[in-house]
C-alpha positions in Angstrom: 0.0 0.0 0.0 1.8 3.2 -1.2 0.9 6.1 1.1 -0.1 9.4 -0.3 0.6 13.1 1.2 -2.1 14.3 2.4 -1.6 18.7 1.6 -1.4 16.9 -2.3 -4.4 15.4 -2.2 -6.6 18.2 -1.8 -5.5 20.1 -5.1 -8.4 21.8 -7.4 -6.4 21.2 -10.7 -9.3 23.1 -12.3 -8.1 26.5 -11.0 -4.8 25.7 -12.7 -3.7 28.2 -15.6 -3.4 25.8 -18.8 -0.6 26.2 -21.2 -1.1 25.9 -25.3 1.0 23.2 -25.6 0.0 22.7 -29.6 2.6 25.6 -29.7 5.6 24.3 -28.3 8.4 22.2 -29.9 7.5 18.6 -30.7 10.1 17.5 -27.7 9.1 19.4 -25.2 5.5 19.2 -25.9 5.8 15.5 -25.6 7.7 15.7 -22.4 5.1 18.5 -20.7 2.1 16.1 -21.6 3.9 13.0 -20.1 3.9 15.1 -17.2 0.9 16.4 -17.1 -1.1 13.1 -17.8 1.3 12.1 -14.4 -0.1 14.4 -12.2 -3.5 14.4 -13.3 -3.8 10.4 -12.6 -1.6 11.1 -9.0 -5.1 13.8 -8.2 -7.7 11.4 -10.0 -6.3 8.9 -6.9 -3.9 6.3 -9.1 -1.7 4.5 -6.8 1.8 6.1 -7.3 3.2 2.5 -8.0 1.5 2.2 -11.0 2.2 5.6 -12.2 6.1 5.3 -11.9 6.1 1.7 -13.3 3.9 3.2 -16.7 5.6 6.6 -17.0 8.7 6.0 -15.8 8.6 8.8 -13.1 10.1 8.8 -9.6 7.7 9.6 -7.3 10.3 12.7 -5.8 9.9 14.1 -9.5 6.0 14.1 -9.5 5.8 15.5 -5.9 8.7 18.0 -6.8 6.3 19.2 -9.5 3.3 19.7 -7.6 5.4 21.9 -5.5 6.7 24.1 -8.2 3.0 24.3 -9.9 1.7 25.2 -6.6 4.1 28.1 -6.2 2.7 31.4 -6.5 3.6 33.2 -9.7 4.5 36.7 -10.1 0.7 37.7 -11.3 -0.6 36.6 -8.3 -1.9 32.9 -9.2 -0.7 29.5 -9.0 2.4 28.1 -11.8 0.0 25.4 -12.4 0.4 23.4 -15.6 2.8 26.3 -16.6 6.0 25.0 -14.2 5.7 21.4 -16.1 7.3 23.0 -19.4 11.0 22.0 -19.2 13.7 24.4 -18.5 11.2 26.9 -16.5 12.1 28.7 -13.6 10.0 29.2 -11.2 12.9 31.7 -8.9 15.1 33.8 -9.3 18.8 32.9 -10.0 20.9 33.0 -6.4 24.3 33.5 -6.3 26.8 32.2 -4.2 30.5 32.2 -5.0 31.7 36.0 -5.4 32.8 37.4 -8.4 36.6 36.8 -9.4 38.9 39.3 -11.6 39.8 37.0 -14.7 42.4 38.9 -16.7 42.2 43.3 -17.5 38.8 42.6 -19.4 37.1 42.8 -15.8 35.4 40.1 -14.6 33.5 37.0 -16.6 30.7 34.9 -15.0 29.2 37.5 -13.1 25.5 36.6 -13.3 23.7 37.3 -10.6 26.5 39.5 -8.9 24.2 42.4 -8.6 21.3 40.8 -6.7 23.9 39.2 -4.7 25.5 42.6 -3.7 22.0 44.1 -2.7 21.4 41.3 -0.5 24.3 41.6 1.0 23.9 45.7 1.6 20.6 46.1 2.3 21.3 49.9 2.4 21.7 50.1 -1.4 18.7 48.0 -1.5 16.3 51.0 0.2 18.7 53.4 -1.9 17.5 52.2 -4.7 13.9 51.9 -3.9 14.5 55.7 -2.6 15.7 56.6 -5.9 13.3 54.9 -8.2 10.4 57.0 -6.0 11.7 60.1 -6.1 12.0 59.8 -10.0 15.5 60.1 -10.0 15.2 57.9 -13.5 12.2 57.3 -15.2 11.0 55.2 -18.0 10.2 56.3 -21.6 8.1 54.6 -24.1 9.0 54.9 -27.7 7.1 53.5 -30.4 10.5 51.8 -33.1 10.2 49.6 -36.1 5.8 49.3 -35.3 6.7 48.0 -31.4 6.4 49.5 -28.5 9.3 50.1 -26.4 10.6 51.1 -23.2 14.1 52.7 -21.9 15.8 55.0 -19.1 15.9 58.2 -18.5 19.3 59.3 -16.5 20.7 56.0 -16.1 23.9 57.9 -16.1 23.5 60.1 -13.2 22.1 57.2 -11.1 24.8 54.9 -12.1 27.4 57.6 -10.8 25.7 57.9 -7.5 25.2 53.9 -7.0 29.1 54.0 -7.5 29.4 56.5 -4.2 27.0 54.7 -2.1 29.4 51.6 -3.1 32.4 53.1 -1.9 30.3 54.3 1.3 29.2 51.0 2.6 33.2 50.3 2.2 33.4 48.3 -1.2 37.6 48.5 -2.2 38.3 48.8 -5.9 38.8 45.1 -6.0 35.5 44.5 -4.8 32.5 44.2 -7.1 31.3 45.9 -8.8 33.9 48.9 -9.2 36.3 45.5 -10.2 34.6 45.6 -13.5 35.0 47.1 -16.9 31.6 49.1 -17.1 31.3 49.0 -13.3 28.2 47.2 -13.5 25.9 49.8 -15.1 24.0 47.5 -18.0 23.2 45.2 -14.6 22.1 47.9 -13.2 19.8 49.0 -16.0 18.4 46.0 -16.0 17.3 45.9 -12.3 15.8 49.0 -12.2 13.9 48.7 -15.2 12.9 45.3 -14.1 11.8 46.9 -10.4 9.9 49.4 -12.8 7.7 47.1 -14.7 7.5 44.9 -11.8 3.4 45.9 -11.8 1.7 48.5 -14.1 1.4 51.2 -11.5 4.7 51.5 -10.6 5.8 51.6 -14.2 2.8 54.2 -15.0 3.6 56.4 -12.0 7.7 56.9 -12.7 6.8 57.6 -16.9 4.5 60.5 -15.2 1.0 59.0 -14.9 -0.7 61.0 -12.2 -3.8 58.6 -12.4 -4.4 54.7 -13.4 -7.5 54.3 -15.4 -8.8 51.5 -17.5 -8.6 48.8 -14.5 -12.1 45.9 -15.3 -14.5 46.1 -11.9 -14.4 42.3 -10.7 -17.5 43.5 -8.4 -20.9 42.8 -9.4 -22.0 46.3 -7.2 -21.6 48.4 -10.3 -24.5 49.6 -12.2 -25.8 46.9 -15.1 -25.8 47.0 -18.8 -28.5 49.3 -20.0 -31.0 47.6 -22.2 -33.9 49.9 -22.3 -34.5 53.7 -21.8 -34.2 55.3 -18.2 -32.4 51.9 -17.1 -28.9 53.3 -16.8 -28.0 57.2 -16.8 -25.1 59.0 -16.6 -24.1 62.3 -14.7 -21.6 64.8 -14.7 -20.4 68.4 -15.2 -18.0 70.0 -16.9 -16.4 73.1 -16.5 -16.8 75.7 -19.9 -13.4 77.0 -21.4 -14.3 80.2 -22.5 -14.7 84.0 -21.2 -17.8 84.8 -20.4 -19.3 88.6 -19.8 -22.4 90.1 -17.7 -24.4 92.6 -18.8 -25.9 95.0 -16.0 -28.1 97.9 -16.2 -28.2 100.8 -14.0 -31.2 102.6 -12.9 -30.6 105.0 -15.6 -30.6 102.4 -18.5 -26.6 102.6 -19.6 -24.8 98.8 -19.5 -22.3 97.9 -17.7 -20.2 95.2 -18.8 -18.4 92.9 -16.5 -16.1 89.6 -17.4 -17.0 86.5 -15.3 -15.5 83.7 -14.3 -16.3 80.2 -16.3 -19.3 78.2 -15.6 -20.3 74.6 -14.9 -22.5 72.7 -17.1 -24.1 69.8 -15.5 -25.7 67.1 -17.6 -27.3 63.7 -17.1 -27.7 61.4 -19.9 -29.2 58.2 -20.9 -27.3 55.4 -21.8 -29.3 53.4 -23.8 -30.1 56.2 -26.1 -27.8 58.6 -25.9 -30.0 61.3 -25.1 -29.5 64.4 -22.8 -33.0 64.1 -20.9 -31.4 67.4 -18.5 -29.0 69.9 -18.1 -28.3 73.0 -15.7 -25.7 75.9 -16.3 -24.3 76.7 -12.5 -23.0 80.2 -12.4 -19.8 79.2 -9.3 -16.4 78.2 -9.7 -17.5 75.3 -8.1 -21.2 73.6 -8.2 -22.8 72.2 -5.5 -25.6 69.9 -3.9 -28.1 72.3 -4.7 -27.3 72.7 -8.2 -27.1 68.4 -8.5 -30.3 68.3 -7.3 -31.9 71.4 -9.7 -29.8 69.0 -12.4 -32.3 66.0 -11.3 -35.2 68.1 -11.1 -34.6 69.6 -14.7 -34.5 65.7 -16.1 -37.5 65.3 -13.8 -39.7 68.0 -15.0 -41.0 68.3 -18.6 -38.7 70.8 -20.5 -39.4 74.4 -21.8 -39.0 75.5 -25.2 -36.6 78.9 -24.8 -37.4 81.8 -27.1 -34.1 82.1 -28.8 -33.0 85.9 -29.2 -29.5 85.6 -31.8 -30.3 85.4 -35.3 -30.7 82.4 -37.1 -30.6 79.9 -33.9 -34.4 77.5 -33.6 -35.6 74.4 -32.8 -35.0 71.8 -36.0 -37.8 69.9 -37.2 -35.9 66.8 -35.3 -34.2 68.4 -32.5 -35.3 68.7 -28.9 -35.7 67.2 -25.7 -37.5 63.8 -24.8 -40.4 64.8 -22.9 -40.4 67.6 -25.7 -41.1 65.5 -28.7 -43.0 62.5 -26.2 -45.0 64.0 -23.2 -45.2 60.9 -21.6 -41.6 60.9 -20.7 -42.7 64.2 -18.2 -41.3 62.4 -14.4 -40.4 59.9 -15.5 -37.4 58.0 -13.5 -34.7 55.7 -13.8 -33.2 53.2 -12.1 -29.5 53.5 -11.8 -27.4 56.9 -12.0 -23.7 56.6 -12.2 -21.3 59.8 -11.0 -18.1 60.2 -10.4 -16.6 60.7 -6.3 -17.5 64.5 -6.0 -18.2 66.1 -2.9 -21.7 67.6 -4.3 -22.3 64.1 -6.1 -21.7 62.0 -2.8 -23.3 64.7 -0.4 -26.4 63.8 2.3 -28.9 65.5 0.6 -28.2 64.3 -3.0 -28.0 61.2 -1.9 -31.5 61.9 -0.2 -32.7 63.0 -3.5 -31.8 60.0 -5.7 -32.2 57.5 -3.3 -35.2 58.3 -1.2 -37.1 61.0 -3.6 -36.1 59.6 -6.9 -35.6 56.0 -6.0 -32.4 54.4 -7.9 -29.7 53.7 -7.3 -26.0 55.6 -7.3 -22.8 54.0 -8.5 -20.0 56.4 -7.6 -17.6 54.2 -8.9 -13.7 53.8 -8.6 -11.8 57.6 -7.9 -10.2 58.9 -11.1 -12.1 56.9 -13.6 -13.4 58.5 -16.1 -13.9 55.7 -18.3 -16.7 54.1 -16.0 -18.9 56.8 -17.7 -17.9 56.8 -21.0 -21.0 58.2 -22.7 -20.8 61.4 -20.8 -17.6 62.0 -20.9 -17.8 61.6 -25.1 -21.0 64.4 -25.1 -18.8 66.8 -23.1 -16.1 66.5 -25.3 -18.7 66.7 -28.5 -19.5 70.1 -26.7 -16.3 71.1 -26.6 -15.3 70.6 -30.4 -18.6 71.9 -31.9 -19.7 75.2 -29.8 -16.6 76.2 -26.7 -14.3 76.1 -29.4 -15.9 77.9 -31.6 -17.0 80.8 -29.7 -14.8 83.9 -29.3 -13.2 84.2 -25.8 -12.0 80.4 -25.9 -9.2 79.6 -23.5 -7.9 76.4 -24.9 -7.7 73.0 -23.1 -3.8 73.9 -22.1 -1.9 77.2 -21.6 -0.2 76.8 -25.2 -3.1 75.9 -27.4 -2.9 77.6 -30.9 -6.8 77.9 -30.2 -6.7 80.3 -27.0 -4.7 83.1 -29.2 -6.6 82.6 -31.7 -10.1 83.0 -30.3 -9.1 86.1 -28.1 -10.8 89.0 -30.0 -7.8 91.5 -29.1 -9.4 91.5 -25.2 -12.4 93.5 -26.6 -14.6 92.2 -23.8 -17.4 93.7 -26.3 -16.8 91.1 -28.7 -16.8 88.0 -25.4 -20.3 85.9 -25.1 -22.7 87.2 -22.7 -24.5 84.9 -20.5 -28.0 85.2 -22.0 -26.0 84.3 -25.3 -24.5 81.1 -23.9 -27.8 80.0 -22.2 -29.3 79.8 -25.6 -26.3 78.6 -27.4 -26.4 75.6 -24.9 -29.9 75.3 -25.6 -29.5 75.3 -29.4 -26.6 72.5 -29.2 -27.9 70.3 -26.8 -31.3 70.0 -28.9 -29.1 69.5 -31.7 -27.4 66.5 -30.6 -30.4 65.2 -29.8 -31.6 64.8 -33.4 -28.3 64.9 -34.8 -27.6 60.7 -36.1 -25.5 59.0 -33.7 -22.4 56.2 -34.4 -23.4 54.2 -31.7 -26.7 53.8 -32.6 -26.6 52.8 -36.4 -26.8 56.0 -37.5 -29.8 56.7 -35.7 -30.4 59.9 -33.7 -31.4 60.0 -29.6 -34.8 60.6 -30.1 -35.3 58.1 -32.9 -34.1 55.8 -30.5 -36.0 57.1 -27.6 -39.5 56.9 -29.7 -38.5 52.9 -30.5 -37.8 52.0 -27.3 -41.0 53.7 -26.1 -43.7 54.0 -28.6 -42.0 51.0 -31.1 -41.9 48.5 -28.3 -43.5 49.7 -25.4 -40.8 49.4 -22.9 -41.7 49.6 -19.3 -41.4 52.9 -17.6 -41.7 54.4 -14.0 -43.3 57.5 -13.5 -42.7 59.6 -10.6 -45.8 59.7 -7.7 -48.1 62.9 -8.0 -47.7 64.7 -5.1 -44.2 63.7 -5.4 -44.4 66.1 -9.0 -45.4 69.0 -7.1 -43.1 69.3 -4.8 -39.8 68.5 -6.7 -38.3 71.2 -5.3 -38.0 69.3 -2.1 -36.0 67.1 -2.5 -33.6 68.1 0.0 -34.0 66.6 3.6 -35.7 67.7 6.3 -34.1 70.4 8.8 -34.3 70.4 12.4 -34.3 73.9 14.1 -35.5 74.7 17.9 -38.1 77.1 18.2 -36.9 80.0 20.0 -38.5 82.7 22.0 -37.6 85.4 24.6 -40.6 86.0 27.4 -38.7 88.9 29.5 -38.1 90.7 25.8 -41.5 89.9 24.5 -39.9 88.3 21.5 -42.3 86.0 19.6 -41.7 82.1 19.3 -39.8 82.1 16.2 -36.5 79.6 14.1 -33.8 80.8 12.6 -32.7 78.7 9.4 -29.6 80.5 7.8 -29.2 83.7 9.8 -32.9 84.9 9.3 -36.7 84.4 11.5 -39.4 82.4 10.5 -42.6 82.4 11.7 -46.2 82.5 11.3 -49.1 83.6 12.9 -49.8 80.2 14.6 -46.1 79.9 15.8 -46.2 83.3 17.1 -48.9 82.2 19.6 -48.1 79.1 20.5 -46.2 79.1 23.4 -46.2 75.4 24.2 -44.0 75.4 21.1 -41.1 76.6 22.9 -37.6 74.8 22.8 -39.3 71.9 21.0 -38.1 70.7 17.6 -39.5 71.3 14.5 -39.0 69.2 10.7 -38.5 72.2 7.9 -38.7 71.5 4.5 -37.2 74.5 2.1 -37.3 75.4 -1.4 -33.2 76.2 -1.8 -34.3 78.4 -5.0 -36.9 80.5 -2.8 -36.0 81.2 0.6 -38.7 83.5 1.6 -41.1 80.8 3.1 -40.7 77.2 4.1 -42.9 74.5 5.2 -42.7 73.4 9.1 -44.3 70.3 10.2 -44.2 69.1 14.2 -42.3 66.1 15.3 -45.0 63.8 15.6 -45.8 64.9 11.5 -48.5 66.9 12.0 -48.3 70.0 9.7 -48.3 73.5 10.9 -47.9 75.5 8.4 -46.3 77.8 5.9 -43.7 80.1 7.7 -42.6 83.6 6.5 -39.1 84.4 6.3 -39.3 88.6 8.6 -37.6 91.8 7.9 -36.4 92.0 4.0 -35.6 89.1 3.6 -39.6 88.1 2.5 -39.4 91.2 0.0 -36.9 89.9 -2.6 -36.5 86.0 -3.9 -33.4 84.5 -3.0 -32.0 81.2 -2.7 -29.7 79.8 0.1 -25.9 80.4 -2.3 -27.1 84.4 -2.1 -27.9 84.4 1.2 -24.9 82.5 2.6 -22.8 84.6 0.2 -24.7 88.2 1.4 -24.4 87.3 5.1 -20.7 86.1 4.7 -20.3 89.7 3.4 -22.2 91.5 5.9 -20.3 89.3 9.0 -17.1 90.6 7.3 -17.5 93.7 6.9 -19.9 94.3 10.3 -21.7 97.6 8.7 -24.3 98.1 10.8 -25.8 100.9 8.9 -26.6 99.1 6.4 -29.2 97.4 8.5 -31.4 98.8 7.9 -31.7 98.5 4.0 -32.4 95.4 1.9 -29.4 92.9 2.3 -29.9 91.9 -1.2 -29.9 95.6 -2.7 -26.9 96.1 -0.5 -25.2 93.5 -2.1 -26.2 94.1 -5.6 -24.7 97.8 -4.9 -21.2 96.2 -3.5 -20.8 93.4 -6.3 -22.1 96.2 -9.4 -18.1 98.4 -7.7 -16.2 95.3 -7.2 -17.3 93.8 -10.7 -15.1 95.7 -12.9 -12.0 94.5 -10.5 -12.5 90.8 -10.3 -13.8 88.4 -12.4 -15.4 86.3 -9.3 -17.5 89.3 -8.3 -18.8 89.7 -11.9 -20.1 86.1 -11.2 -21.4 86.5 -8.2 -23.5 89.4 -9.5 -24.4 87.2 -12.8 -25.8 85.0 -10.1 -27.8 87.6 -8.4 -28.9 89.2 -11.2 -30.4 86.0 -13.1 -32.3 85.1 -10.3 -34.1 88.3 -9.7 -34.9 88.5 -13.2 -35.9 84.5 -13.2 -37.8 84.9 -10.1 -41.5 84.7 -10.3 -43.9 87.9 -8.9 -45.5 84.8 -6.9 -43.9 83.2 -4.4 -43.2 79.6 -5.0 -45.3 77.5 -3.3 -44.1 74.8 -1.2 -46.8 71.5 -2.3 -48.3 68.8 0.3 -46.0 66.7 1.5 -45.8 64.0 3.9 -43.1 63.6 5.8 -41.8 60.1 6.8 -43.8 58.6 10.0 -47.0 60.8 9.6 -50.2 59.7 8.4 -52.8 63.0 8.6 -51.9 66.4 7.9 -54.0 68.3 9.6 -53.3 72.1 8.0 -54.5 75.2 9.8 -57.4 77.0 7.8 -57.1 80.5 8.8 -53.7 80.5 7.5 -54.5 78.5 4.3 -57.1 81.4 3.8 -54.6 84.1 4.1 -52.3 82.8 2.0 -55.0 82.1 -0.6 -56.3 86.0 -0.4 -52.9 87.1 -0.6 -52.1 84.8 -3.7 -55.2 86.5 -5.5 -53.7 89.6 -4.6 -50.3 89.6 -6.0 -51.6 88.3 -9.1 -54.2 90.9 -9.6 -53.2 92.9 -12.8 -51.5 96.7 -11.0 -54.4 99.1 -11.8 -54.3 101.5 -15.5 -52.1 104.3 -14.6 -52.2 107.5 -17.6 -49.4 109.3 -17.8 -48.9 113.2 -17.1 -48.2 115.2 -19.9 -44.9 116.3 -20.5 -44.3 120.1 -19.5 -40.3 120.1 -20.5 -39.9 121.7 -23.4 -38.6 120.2 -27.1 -35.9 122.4 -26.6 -37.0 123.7 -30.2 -37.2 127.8 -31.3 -40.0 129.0 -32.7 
């Protein structure tokens, strides 16, 4: 009875890498199959008698060779099959004798002298390493005779120093490697370059790779393979590179002209079609959560035709927006989103809004990969080629591109695109690429595809809930803010959300309501009123932001920006006036001096001229936990009468006849 180690009986063979062994010479291919056939009927259980007495095999050969195929290789599996070729190593060559002075040639058999010296020093060894990190050489790829190629960048200058750390560590002259005739320096080349490639990110990062991309997820936690509309979109934005100008009008009607900093456009894109279902232009030299989630609540909403103003810009016959040319695609949602590892991407509240409001799921994906979102990284660069290049004021995508000289009108800032002019120009592309044919869809455009998917065959959709469609502007989460009050002052009960009071006529008299918590809900685009609910759920009402803040609409970037301003500056004067006018008056001096002002005031002054006359109401909504809202009807009344006030027509005002004269002789 021939007795069998037990560790070698317990191998998966299976998880073996294979070897093409069609491809090898006719010897050793007949020598690697005897081999294998031996250890594959030593696993199936064949008593190792029988094996050595029809192969010819000593049983130390075939357990020598399940050692070496169990032996991890450099990529991180097994040898396998792979050590059974003849004449493979599976180590490194050790040396043992040192090298020996043979003649004034230098020395002869000196393989392995180099890895023998560094073992032996294990200073040179962390040298080295040192060395190779701090890019003290580097590799460069060349592309010679249709290969690829690599090779050293100042070999020479680290060869030189490797000599001095030699003599340091108190090699003689006789010693090696300063015994030989090149003083080791092609075995040197050879080790470095050889610690270089020793993985790919070692070898990208020392030819000047700042980031690895292109890495295959293994997880199965990324988004799937979209099939169908709405399944799979995409999300990103992307900052415009060209000079942009305001245009501001005093009160006596002359323009002032300001240059602004670039803006962020922020797009999200389905994948299965290829269309742009939403976009938002985010005047800041960085966006934020609020404009990711006015991003979701564009792709959300059904879009608005914009009344182009430039010459010769309209709406093709085929261009558009989805819910544009299909009204059933108004709310509708999708399932997965995928963005990159942004702080406004990965933030509470957007998260809030895609997972909770929305209801899909976000894949952030790996940090610096680009490539996980392919499709909207292609659009943004189909943006850049066909409109930011084009338009005057482009800066180029580096400091040397023929481009940026080239699209600089002589610094007229008259000649730079306004802001108005890019909204529309945005507009006018965007719709374009919508109907323009696509590659990747056989030619056909996104909407073509859209209306097959949907109207050709019927593909499932979700729509978003009702009274989920009227409050979309809620999609941020719930605040909690004390109510506050001062008895010995006489001060009303009252919060304060952002530096400003809130209250309401039942607040004001409830006293019970003291130092308990309440659940606000805000519109971050209109400030002036928000929505306060108790902490059981029960509604109370609609509460009015006091002093001038509930004159002028403002959303919560303004009024962090106006009250940084005022908290800096500590005029107390000024408080008197409107906070907002206030700060229109200090961005209109400080725009003609920096470019980050102008913006700011770009800001200030679309949204005043956006703003509606109404406010904008805040929709029912109920709250996680609650199951009645019981709403307070005087209030409700109130707020009604005052809504059928603001949007009475002003009454017909004639005007006076003019008594200055024409200025004309008679």
């Amino acid at each position: 009875m021939s007795r069998r180690k037990p560790e070698l009986q317990t191998i998966d063979v299976n998880a073996w890498p294979t070897v093409a062994n069609s491809e090898l010479d006719r010897a050793v291919c007949r020598k690697f199959e005897a081999r294998r056939q031996a250890i594959l009927r030593y696993i199936a259980g064949e008593p190792i008698r029988a094996i050595e007495e029809s192969t010819h095999f000593n049983r130390r050969q075939l357990y020598r060779w399940l050692e070496r195929a169990q032996t991890t290789h450099p990529d991180g599996r097994p040898f396998g099959f792979r050590a059974l070729i003849h004449y493979v190593r599976i180590a490194e060559y050790a040396r043992v004798r040192d090298v020996q002075v043979r003649g004034e040639r230098g020395s002869r058999g000196a393989a392995g002298a180099l890895a023998q010296l560094l073992e032996r020093y294990p200073p040179l060894t962390g040298w080295l390493l040192l060395q190779i990190k701090q890019r003290k050489v580097w590799l460069e790829q060349i592309h010679t005779d249709g290969r690829l190629r690599t090779r050293l960048r100042g070999l020479q200058a680290l060869h030189d120093n490797f000599l001095r750390q030699c003599r340091s560590v108190g090699l003689t002259a006789a010693e090696y490697p300063l015994n030989t005739a090149d003083h080791a320096i092609r075995s040197l080349s050879r080790r470095v370059k050889a610690e270089m490639l020793r993985s790919f990110g070692a070898a990208a990062r020392s030819a000047g790779a700042a980031h690895l991309k292109g890495l295959p997820r293994l997880d199965d936690a990324g988004s799937p393979a979209a099939v169908r509309p709405y399944q799979v979109v995409e999300f990103d934005g992307h900052r415009l590179d060209i000079r942009l100008k305001v245009v501001v009008r005093d009160p006596l009607g002359f323009a002032h002209e300001f240059e602004m900093e670039r803006v962020w456009l922020l797009v999200i894109i389905d994948v299965c079609t290829r269309a742009v279902i939403g976009y938002h232009i985010a005047l800041a030299k960085e966006y934020c959560r609020y404009d990711v989630i006015k991003t979701i609540e564009n792709a959300l909403a059904p879009h608005r035709a914009r009344t182009f103003t430039i010459p010769g810009l309209a709406y093709g016959p085929h261009d558009g927006f989805p819910s544009d040319h299909m009204p059933e695609l108004a709310y509708v949602t999708w399932e997965w989103i995928r963005l990159d590892n942004a702080k406004a991407n990965l933030a509470g509240e957007t998260l809030t809004a895609l997972c909770e409001f929305v209801g899909c799921l976000a894949d952030a994906g790996p940090k610096h990969s680009p490539d996980e979102r392919p499709y909207i990284e292609r659009f943004f660069g189909t943006i850049a080629s066909r409109l930011s290049s084009r338009l005057p004021g482009y800066t180029g995508s580096h400091v040397r591109d023929l481009r940026r000289a080239l699209s600089d009108p002589k610094c007229n800032l008259r000649l730079y695109v306004s802001l108005d002019e890019l909204a529309e120009l945005v507009e006018y592309a965007i719709s374009g690429y919508n109907g323009t044919p696509h590659r990747g869809l056989n030619n056909a455009s996104p909407l073509e595809a859209m209306e097959y998917f949907v109207r050709g065959r019927e593909t499932m959709l979700v729509w978003l809930a009702e009274h989920q469609r009227r409050t979309l502007c809620l999609m941020q989460s719930a605040r909690q803010c004390r109510v506050r009050a001062y008895l010995q002052q006489g001060v009303r009960p009252h919060i304060n959300l952002y530096g400003v009071r809130y209250t309401n006529p039942v607040l004001a008299t409830s006293a019970h309501l003291i130092g308990q918590h309440l659940l606000i809900y805000m519109n971050a685009d209109d400030l002036r009123s928000v929505r306060a609910f108790l902490p059981d759920g029960m509604e109370l009402g609609i509460l009015e932001a006091q002093g001038a803040w509930r004159v002028a609409p403002h959303n919560l970037k303004l009024r962090q920006q106006i009250l940084k301003q005022a908290g800096r500056r500590q005029r107390n004067a000024s408080l008197g006036l409107n906070p907002i006018e206030a700060y229109v008056d200090e961005k209109m001096r400080r725009a003609k001096k920096t470019r980050r002002a102008a913006t700011e005031l770009a800001h200030v002054t679309q949204l005043l001229g956006s703003a509606p006359t109404v406010r904008t109401p805040i929709g029912p909504l109920h709250p996680p936990g609650s199951h009645t809202v019981i709403p307070d009807p005087t209030s409700g009344l109130d707020a009604q009468a005052t809504a059928v006030n603001e949007l009475k027509p002003p009454p017909l005002v004639r005007p006076r006849k003019l008594l200055i004269g024409t200025g004309q002789v008679f």
